[in-house]
HTML snippet that shows the backbone in 3Dmol.js (N, CA, C, O; Angstrom):
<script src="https://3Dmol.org/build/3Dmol-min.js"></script>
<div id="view" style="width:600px;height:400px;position:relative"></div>
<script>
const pdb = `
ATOM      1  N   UNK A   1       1.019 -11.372  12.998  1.00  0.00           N
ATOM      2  CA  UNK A   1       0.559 -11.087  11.655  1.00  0.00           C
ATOM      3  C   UNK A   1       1.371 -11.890  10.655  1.00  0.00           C
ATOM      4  O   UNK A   1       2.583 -12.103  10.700  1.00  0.00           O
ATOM      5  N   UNK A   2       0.092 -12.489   9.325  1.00  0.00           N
ATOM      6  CA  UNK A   2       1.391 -12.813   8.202  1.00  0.00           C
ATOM      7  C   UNK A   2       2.331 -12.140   7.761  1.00  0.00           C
ATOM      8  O   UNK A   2       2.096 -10.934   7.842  1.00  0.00           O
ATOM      9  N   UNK A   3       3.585 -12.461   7.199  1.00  0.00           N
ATOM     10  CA  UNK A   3       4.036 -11.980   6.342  1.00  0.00           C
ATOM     11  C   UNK A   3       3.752 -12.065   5.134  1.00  0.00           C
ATOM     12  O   UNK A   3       3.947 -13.134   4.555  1.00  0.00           O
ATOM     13  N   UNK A   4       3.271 -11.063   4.519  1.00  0.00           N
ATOM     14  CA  UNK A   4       3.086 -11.038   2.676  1.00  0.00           C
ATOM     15  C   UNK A   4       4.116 -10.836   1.813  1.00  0.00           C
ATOM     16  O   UNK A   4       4.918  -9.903   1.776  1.00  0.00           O
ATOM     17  N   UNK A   5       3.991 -12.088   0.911  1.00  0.00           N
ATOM     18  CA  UNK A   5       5.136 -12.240  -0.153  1.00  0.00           C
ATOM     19  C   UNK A   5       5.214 -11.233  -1.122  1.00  0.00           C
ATOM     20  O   UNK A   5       4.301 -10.893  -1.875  1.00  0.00           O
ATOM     21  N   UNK A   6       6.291 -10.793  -1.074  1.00  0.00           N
ATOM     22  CA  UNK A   6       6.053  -9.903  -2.531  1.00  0.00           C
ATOM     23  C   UNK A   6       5.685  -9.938  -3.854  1.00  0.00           C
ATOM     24  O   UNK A   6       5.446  -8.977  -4.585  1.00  0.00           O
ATOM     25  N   UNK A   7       5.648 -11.462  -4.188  1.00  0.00           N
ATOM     26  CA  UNK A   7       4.940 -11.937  -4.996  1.00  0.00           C
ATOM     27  C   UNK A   7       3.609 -11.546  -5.194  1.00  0.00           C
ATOM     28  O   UNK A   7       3.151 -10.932  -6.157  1.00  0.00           O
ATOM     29  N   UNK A   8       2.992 -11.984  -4.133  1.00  0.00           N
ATOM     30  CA  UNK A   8       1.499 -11.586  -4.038  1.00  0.00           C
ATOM     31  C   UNK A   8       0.871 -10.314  -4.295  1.00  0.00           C
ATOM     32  O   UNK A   8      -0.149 -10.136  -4.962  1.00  0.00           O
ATOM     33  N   UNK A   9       1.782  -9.181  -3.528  1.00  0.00           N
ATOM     34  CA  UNK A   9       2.140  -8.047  -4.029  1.00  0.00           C
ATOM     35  C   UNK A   9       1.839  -7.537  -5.024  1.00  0.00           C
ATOM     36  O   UNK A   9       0.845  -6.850  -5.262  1.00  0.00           O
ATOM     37  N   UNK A  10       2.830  -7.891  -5.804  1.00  0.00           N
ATOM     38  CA  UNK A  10       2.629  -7.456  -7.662  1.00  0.00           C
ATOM     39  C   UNK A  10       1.613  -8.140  -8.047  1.00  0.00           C
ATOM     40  O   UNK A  10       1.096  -7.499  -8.962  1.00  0.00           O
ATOM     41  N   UNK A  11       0.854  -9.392  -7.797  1.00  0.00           N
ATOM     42  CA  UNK A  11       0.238 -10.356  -8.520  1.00  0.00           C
ATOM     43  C   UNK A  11      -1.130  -8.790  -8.191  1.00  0.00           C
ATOM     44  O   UNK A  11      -1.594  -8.059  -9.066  1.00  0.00           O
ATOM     45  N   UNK A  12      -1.410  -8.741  -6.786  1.00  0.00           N
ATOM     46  CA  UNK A  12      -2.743  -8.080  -6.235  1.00  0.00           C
ATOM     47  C   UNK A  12      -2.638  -6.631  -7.263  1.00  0.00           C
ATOM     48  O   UNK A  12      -3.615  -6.295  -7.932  1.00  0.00           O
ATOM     49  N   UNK A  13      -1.479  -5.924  -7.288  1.00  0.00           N
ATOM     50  CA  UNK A  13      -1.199  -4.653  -7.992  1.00  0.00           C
ATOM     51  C   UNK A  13      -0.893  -4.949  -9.788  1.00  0.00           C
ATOM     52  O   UNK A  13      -0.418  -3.889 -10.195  1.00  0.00           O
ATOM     53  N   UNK A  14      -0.969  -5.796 -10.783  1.00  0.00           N
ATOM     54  CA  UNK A  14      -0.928  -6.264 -11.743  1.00  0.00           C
ATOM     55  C   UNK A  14      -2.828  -6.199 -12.398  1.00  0.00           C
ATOM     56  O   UNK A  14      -3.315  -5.738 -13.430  1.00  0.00           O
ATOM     57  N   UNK A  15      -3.568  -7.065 -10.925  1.00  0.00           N
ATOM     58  CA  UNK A  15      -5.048  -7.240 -11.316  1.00  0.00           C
ATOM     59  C   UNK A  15      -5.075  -5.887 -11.063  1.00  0.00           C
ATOM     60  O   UNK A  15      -5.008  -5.308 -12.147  1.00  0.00           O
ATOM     61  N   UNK A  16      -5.140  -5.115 -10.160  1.00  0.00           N
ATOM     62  CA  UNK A  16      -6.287  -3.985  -9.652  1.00  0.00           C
ATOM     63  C   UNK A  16      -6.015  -3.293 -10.665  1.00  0.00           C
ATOM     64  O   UNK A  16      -6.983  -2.684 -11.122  1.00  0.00           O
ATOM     65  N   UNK A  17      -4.405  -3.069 -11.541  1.00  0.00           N
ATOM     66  CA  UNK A  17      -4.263  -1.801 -12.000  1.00  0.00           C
ATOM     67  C   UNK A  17      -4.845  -2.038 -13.801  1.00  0.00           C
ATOM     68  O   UNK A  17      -5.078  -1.215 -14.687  1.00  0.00           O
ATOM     69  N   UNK A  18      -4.922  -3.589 -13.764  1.00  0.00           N
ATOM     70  CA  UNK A  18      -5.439  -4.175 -14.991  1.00  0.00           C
ATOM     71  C   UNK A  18      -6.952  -3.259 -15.424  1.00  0.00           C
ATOM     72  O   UNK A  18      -7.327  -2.635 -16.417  1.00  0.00           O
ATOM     73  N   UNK A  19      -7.510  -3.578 -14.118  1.00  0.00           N
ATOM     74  CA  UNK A  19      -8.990  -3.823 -13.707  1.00  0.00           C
ATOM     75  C   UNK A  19      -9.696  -1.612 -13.882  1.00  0.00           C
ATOM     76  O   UNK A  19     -10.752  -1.119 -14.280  1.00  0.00           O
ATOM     77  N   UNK A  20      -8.285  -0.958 -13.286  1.00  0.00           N
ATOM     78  CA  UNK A  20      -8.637   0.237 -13.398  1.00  0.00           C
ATOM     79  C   UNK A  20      -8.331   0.880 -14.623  1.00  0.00           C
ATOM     80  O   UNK A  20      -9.156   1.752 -14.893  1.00  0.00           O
ATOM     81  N   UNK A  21      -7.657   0.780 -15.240  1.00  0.00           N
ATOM     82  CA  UNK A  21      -6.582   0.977 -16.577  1.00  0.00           C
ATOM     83  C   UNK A  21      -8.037   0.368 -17.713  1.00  0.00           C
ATOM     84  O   UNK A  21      -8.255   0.839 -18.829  1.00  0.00           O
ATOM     85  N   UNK A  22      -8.706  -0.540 -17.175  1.00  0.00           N
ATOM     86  CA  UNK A  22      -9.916  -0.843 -18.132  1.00  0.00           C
ATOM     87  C   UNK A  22     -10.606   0.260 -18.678  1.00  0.00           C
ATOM     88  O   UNK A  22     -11.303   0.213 -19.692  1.00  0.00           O
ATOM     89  N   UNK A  23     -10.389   1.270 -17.966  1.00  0.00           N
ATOM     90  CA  UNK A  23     -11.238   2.497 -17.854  1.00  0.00           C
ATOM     91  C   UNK A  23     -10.818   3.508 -18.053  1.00  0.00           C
ATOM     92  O   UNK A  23     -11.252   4.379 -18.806  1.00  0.00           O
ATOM     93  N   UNK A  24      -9.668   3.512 -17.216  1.00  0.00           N
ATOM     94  CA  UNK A  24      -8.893   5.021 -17.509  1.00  0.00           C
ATOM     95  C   UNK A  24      -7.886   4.957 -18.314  1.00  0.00           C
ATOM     96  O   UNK A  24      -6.907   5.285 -17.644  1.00  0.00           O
ATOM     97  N   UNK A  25      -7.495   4.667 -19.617  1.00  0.00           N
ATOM     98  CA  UNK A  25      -6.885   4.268 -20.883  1.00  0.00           C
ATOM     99  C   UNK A  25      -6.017   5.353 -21.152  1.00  0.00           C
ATOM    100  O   UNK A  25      -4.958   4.904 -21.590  1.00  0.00           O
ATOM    101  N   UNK A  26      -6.009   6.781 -21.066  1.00  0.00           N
ATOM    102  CA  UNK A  26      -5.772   7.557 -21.635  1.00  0.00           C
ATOM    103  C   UNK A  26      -4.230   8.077 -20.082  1.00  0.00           C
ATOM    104  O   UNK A  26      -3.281   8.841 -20.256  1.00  0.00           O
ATOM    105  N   UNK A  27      -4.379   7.753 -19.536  1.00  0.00           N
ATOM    106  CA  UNK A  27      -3.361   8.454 -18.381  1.00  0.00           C
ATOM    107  C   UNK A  27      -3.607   7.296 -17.289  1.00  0.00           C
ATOM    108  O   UNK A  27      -4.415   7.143 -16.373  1.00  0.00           O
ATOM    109  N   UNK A  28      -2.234   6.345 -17.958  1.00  0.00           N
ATOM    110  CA  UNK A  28      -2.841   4.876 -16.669  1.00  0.00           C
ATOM    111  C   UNK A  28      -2.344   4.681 -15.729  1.00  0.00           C
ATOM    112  O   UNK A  28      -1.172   5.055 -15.692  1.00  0.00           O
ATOM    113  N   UNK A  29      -2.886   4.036 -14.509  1.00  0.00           N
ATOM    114  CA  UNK A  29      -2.454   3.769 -13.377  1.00  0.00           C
ATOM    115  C   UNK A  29      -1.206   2.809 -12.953  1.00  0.00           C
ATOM    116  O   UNK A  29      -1.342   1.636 -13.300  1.00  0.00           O
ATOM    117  N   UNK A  30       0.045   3.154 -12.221  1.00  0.00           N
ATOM    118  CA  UNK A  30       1.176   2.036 -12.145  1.00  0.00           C
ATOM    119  C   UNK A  30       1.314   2.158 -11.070  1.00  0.00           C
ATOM    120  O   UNK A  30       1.086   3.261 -10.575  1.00  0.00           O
ATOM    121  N   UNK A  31       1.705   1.175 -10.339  1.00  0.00           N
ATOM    122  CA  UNK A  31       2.102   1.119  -8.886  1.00  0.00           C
ATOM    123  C   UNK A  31       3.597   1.317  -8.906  1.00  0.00           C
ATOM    124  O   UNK A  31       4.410   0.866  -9.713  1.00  0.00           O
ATOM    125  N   UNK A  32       3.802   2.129  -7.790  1.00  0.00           N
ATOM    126  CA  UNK A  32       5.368   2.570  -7.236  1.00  0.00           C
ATOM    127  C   UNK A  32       5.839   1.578  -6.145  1.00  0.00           C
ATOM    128  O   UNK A  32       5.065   0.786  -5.609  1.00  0.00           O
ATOM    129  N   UNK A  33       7.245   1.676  -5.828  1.00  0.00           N
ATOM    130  CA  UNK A  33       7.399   0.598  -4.853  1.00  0.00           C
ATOM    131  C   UNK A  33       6.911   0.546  -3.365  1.00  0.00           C
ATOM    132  O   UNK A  33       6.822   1.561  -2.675  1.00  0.00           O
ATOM    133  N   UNK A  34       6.628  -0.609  -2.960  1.00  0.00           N
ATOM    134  CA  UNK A  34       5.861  -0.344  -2.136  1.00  0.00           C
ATOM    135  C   UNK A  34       6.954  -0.462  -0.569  1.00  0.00           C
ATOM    136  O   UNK A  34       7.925  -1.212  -0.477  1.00  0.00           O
ATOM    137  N   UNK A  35       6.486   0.433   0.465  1.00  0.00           N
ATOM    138  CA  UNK A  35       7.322   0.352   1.745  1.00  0.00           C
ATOM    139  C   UNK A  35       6.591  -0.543   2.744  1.00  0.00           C
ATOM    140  O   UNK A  35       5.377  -0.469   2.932  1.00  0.00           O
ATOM    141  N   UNK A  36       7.258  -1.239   3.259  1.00  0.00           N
ATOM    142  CA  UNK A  36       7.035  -2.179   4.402  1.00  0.00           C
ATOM    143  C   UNK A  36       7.516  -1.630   5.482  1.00  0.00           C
ATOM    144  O   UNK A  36       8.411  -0.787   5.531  1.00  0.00           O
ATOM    145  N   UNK A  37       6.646  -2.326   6.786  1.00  0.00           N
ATOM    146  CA  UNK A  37       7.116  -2.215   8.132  1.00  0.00           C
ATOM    147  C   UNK A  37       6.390  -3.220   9.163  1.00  0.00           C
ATOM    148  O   UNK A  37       5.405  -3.902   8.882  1.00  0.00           O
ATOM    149  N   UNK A  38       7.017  -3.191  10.336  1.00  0.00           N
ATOM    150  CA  UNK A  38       6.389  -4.589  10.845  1.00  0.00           C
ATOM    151  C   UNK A  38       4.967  -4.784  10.683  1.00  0.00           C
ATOM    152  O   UNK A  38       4.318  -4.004  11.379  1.00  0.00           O
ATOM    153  N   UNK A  39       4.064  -5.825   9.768  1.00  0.00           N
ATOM    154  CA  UNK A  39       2.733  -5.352   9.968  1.00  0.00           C
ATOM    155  C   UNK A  39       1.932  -4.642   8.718  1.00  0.00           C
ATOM    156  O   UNK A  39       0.745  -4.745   8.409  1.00  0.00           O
ATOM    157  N   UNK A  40       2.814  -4.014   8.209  1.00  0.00           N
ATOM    158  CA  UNK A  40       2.321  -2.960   7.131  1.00  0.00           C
ATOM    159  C   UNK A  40       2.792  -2.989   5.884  1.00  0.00           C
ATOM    160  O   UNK A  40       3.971  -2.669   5.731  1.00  0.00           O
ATOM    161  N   UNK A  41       2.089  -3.330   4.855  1.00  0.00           N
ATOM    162  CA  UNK A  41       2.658  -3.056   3.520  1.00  0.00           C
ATOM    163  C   UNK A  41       1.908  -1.419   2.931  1.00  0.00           C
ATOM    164  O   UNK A  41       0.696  -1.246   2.803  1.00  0.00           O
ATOM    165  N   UNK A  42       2.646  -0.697   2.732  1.00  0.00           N
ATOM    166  CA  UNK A  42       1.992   0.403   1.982  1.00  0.00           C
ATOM    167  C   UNK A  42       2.310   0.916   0.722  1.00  0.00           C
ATOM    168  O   UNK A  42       3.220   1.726   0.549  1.00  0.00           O
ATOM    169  N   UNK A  43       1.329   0.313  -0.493  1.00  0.00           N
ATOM    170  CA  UNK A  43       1.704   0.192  -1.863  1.00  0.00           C
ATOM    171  C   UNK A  43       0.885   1.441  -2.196  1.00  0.00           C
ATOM    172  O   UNK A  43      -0.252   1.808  -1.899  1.00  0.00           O
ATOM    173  N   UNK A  44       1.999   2.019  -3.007  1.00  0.00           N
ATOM    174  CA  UNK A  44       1.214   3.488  -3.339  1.00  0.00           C
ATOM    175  C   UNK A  44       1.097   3.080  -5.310  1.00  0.00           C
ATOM    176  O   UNK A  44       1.614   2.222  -6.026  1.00  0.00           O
ATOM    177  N   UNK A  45       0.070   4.312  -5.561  1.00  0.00           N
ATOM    178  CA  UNK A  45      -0.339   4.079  -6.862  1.00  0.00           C
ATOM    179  C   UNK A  45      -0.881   5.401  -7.605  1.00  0.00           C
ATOM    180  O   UNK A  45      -1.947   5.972  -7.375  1.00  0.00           O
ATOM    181  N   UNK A  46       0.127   5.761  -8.572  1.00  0.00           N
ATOM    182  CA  UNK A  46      -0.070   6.847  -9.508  1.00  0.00           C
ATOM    183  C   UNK A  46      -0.377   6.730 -10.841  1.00  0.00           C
ATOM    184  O   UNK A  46      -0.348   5.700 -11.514  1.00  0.00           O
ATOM    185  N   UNK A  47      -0.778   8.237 -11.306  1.00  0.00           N
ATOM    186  CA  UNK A  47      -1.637   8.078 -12.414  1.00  0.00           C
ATOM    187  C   UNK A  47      -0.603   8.544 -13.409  1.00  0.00           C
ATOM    188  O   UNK A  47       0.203   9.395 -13.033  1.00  0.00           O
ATOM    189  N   UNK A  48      -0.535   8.029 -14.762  1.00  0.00           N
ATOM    190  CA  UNK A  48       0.591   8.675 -15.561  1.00  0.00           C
ATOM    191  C   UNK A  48       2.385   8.612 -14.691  1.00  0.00           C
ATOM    192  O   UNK A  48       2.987   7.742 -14.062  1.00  0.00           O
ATOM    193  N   UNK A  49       2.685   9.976 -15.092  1.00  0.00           N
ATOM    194  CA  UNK A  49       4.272   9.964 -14.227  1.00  0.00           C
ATOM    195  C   UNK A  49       4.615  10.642 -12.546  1.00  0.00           C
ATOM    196  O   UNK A  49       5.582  11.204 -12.033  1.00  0.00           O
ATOM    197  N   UNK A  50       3.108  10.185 -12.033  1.00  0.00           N
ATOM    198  CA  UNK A  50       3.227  10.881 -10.902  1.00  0.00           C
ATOM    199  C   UNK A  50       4.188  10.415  -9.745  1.00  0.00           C
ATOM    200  O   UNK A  50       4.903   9.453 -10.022  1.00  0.00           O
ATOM    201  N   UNK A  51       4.271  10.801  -8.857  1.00  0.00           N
ATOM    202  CA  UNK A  51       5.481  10.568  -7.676  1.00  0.00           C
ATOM    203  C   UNK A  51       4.557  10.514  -6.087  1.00  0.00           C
ATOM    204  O   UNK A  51       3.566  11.200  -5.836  1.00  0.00           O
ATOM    205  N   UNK A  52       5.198   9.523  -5.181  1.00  0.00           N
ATOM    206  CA  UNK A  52       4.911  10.000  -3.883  1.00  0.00           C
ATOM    207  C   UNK A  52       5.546  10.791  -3.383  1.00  0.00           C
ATOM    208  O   UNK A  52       6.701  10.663  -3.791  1.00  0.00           O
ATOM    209  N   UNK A  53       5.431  11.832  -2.477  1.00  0.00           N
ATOM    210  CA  UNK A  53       5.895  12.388  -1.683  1.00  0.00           C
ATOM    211  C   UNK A  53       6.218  11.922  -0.044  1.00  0.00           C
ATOM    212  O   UNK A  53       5.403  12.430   0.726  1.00  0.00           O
ATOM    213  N   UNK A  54       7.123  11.163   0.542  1.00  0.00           N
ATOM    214  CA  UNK A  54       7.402  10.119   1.785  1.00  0.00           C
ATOM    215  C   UNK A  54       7.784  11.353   2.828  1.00  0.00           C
ATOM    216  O   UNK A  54       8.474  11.145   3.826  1.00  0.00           O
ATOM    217  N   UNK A  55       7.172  12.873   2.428  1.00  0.00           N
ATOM    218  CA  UNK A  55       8.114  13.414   3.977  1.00  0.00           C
ATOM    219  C   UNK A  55       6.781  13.156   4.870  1.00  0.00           C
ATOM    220  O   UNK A  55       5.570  13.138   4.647  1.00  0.00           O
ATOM    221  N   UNK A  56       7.555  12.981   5.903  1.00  0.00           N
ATOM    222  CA  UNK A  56       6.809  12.803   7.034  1.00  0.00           C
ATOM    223  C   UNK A  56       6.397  11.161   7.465  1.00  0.00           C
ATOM    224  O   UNK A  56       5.658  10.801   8.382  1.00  0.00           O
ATOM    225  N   UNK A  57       7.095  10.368   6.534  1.00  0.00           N
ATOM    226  CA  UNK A  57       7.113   9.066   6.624  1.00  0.00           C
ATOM    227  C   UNK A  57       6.998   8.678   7.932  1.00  0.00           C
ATOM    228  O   UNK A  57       5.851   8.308   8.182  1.00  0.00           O
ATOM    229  N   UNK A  58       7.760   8.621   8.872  1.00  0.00           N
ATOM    230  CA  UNK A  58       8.071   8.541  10.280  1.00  0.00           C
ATOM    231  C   UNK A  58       7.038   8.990  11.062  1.00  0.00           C
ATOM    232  O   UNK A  58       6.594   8.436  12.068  1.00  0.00           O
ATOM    233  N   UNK A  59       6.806   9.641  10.744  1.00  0.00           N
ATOM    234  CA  UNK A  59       5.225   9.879  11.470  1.00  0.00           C
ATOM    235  C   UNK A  59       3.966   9.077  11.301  1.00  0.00           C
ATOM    236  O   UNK A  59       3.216   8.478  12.071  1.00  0.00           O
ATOM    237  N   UNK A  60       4.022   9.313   9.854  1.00  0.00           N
ATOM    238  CA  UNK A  60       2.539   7.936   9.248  1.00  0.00           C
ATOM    239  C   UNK A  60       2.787   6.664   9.839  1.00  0.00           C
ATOM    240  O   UNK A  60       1.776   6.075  10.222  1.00  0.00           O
ATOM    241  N   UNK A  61       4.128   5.966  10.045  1.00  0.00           N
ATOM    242  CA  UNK A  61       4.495   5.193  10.292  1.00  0.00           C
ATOM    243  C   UNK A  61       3.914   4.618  12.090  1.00  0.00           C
ATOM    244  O   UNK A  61       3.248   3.659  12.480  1.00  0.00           O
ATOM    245  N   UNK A  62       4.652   5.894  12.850  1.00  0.00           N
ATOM    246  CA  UNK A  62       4.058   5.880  13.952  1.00  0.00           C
ATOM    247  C   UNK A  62       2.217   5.855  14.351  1.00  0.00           C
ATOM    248  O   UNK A  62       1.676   5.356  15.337  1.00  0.00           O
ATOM    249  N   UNK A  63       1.701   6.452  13.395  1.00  0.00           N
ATOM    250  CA  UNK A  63       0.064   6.459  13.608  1.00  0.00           C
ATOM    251  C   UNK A  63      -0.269   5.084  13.217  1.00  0.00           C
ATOM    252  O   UNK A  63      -1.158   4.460  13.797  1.00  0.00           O
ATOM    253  N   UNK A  64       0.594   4.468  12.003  1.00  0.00           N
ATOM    254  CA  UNK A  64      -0.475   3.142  11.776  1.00  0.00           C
ATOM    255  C   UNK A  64      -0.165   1.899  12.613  1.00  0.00           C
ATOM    256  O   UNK A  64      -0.777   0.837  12.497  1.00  0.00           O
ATOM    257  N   UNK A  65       1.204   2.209  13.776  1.00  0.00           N
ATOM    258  CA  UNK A  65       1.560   1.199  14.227  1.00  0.00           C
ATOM    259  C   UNK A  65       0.843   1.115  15.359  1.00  0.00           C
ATOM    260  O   UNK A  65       0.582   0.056  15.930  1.00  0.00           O
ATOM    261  N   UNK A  66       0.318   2.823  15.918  1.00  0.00           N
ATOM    262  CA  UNK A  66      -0.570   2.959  16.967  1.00  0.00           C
ATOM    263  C   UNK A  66      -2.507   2.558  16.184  1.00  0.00           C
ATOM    264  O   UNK A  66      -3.575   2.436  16.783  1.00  0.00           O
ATOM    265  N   UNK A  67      -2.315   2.507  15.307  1.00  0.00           N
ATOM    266  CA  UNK A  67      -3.683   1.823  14.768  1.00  0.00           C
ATOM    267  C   UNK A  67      -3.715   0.351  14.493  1.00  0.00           C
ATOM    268  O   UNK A  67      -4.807  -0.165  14.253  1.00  0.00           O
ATOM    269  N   UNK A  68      -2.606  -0.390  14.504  1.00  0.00           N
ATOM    270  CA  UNK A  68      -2.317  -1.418  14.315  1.00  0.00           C
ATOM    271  C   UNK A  68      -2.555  -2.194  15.883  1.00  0.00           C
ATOM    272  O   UNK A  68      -3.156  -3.266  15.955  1.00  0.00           O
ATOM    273  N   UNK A  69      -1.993  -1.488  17.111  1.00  0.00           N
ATOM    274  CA  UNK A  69      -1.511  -1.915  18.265  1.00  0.00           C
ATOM    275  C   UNK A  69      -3.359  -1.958  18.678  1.00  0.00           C
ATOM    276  O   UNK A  69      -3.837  -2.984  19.162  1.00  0.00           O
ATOM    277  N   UNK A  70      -4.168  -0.803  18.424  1.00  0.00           N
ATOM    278  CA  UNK A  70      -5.188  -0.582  19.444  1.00  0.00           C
ATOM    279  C   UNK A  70      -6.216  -1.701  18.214  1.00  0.00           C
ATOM    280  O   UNK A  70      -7.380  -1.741  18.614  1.00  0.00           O
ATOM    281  N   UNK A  71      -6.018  -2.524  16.935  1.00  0.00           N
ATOM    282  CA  UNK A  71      -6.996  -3.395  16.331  1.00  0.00           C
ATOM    283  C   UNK A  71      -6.822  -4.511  17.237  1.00  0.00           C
ATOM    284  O   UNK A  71      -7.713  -5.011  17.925  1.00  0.00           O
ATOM    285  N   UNK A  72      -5.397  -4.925  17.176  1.00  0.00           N
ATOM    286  CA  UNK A  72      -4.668  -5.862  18.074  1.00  0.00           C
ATOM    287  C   UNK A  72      -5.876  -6.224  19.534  1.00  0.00           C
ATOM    288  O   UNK A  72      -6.675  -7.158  19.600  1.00  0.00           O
ATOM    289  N   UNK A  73      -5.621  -5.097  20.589  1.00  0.00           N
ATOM    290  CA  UNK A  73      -6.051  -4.616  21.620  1.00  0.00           C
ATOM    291  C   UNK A  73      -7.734  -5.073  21.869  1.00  0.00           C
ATOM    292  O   UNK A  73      -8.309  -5.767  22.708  1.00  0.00           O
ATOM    293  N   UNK A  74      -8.213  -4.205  20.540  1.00  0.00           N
ATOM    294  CA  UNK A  74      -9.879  -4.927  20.950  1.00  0.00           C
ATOM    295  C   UNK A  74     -10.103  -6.265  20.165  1.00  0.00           C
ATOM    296  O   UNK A  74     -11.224  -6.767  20.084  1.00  0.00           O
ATOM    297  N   UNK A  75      -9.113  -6.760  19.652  1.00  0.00           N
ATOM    298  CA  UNK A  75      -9.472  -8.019  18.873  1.00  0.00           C
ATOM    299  C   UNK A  75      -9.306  -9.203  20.120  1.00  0.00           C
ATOM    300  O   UNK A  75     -10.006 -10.212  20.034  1.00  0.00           O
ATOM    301  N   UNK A  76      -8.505  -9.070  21.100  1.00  0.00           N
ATOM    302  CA  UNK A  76      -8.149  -9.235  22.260  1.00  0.00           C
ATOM    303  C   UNK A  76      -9.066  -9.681  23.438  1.00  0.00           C
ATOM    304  O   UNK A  76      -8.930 -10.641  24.196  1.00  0.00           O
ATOM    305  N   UNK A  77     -10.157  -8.612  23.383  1.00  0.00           N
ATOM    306  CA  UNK A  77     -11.439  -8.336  24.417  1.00  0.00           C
ATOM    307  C   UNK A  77     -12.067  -9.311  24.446  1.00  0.00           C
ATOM    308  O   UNK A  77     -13.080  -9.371  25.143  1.00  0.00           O
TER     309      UNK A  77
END
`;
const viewer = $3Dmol.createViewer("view");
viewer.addModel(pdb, "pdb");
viewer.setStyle({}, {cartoon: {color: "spectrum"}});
viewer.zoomTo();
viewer.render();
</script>
């Protein structure tokens, strides 16, 4: 898999939140930092002063690497 620059990152989360914020004016959308892992960027995005909640991180982590492994797998076939 590529690696994605973090550049690109903010550039992709700058448009979308431009693009949603068009609309929802009153309580706007900002992106929080985003967590990486081999494979995975996961950029989260709240409305106003909201927060993620990461318990159970380690787990999500484990499901998307096992969703990651079995795209891999039939891309393969």
């Amino acid at each position: 898999m590529n690696k994605v620059e973090s550049q690109a990152i903010d550039e992709f989360s700058s448009v979308f939140t431009k693009q949603i914020n068009a609309i929802y004016k009153q309580n706007p959308l900002k992106n929080l930092e985003a967590i990486r892992w081999s494979g995975v960027v996961c950029q989260p995005y709240v409305f106003g002063d909201g927060v993620v909640d990461w318990a159970g991180i380690d787990e999500l982590k484990g499901k998307l690497a096992d969703l990651l492994k079995e795209q891999q797998r039939v891309a393969s076939m």
